[in-house]
C-alpha positions, 0 to 999 in steps of 0.5 A: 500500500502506498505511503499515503503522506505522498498522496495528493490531497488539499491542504486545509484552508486554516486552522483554529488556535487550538491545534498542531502548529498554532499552539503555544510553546508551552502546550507544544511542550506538552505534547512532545511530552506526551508523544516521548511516553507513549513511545517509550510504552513501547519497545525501541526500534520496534517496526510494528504499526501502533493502533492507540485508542484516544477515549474519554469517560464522557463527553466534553472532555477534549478527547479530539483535540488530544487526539488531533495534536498527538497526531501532529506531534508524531508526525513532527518526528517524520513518522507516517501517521493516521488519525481515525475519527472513530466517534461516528456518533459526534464525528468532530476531528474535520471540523477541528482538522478543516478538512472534507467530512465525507466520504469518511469512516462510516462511507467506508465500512458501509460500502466499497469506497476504496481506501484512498478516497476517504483519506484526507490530508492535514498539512502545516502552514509551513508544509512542514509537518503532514499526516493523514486523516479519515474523518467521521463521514456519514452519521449512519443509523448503526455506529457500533455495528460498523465499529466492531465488525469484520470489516473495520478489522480488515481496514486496521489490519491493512493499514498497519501496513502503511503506517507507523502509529494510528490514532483511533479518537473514540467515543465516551467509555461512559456514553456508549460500548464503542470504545470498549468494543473496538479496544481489543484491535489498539495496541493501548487506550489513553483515556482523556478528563478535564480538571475539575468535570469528570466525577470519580465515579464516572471515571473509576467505572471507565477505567474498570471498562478498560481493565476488564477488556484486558486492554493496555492504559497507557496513560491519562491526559489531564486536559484544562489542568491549572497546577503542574506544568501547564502553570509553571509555563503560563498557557491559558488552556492547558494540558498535563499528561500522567502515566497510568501507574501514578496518575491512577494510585494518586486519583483513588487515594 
């Protein structure tokens, strides 16, 4: 399959503030922060494509966002990424992103649209930094269906071939089974909260979802965090990044 970083695609007509290259120096900061531990989560030199789910316990907790600057923060290092707006439901990467909605994932897996047709293509400003999107497409009457079959497995399946990490941004643990459902395909899940939004017990139950799928957390990404790095640096909305072993022991304490 070809290198789809190379294939022909228009670059978007902007982008808002909050993403890739507009972001502050300290929230870009964060994000290669971000990328350097979920790249030492696995072995070194290792060739095999990564499939990292990107979840939340519920909505409005910044899921997309995280997902679409850890794309971009990947594909800062010359590797060859994909993002997959797997939230059909709420699909919201192309607006972020300000690319073509559809066709998308859904158009997808719901017909035989070929691969390359729904691949779009996030470039920087500068021409810099690309990596590869397929948006969310079509809302169609049955998401997880579409999610969880055979079909979406045999996509993943050729796609790992083409790529050096695919970043899944999923839907709410707490909302609907999606996420949970379609775990078992990704090589680990990063679960994203907003400071002071996500009940604990809300969250303590995603976790446990994730858990009892036997499914690797990678980490947690404290989105809006006003103490810690995002403080020390001054960045207005800010982002904080928490391994699973002592962000998860200081939450239940």
């Amino acid at each position: 399959m070809e290198d789809k970083r190379k294939s022909k695609a228009a670059p978007i007509a902007g982008a808002n503030d909050r993403v890739c290259e507009h972001l502050s120096f300290a929230a870009k900061e964060a994000f290669k922060r971000l990328r350097t531990n979920v790249m030492l989560k696995f072995p070194e030199g290792d060739p095999e494509c990564r499939i990292i789910g990107v979840t939340s316990a519920q909505p409005s907790e910044g899921k997309s966002t995280i997902s679409l600057n850890l794309s971009y923060s990947l594909a800062e290092l010359g590797k060859n990424v994909l993002l997959i707006d797997s939230d059909m439901r709420r699909p919201s990467i192309h607006i972020k992103a300000r690319v073509e909605k559809e066709p998308g994932l859904a158009d997808l897996l719901g017909s035989s649209n070929a691969i390359a047709s729904s691949v779009r293509k996030y470039q920087s400003s500068k021409n810099e930094t690309c990596f590869d999107i397929i948006p969310g497409g079509n809302i169609p009457p049955n998401p997880s269906e579409l999610l969880t079959s055979k079909r979406m497995e045999t996509l993943l399946k050729t796609l790992r071939s083409a790529y050096d990490y695919i970043i899944l941004d999923l839907p709410p643990v707490g909302a609907v089974i999606d996420a949970i459902s379609i775990s078992k395909q990704t090589d680990g899940m990063i679960v994203v909260l907003r400071e002071n939004n996500c009940p604990v017990g809300i969250f303590r139950d995603c976790v446990a979802q994730i858990q009892e799928a036997n499914v690797p957390i990678l980490g947690f990404v404290i989105n809006g965090a006003l103490e810690g790095a995002g403080k020390k640096y001054g960045y207005g909305s800010k982002y904080g990044y928490s391994s699973y072993g002592s962000y998860y022991g200081s939450y239940y304490k």
